[in-house]
N, C-alpha and C positions, 0 to 999 in steps of 0.2 A: 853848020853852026848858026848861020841865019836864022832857019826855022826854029833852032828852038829859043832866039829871040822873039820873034814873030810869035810861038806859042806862050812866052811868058809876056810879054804885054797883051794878048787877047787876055790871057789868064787875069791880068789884074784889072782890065777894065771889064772883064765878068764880074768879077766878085765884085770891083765897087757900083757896077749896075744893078745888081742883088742888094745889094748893102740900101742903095736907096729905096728898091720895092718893098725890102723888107722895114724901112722908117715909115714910107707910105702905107704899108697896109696896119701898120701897130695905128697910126693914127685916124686910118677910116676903121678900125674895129673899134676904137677909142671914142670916136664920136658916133659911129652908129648903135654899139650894143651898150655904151655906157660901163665895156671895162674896166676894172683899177689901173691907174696910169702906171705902175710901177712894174707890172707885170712885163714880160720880153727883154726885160736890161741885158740878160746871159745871151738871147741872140744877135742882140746888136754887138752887143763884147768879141765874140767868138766871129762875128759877119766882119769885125774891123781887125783883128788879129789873123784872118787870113790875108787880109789885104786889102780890106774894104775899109777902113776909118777915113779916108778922107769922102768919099761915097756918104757915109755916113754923118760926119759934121756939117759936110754941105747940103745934105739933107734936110738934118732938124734945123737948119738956120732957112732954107727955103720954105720948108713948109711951117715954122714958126711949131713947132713938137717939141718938147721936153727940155727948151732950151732953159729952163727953172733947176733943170737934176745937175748939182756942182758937181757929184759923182760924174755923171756923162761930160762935163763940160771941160773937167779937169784931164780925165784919163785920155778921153779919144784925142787928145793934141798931142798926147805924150806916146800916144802907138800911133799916127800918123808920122810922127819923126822917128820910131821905130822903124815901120813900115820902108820910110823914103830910105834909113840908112839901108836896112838889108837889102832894098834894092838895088841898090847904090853897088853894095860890094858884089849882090849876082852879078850886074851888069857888066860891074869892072874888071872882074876875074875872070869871070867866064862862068857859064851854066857847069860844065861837067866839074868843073874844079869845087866850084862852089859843095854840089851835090857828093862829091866824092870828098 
């Protein structure tokens, strides 16, 4: 039972360390090729809906990126409290239950 706590938090600090490489590199394509800024919203969505949104808010607020988009501003707070609750009940039920 340990392990597959141990697997589910590696699990979610993967994705939220993806979730920031994937903010950091929209924003060095952004300022090196001179992209449209709007371009990527679906991969940051889908990076914070696995489990990356807070990976992600901390991001664009570190790197000062897209913090202008109310879309991004609004939603990713509202799936990072998604995110903590389903966590919440994996952790408290247990993995198999949860999954079964």
């Amino acid at each position: 039972m340990l392990l597959l706590y141990i697997i589910a938090a590696v699990y979610i600090l993967a994705v939220n360390f993806y979730a920031v490489l994937l903010v950091r590199s929209q924003k060095m394509r952004r300022t090196e090729r001179g992209e449209p800024e709007k371009r990527g919203d679906g991969k940051l969505f889908l990076a914070a809906l696995l489990g990356g949104a807070a990976g992600v808010y901390a991001a664009m607020f570190i790197m000062k990126f897209r913090t202008d988009s109310l879309l991004l501003m609004l939603f990713i707070p509202v799936i990072i409290v998604l995110n903590i609750y389903l966590f919440y009940l994996l952790f408290k039920t247990g993995i198999p239950a949860f999954v079964l």
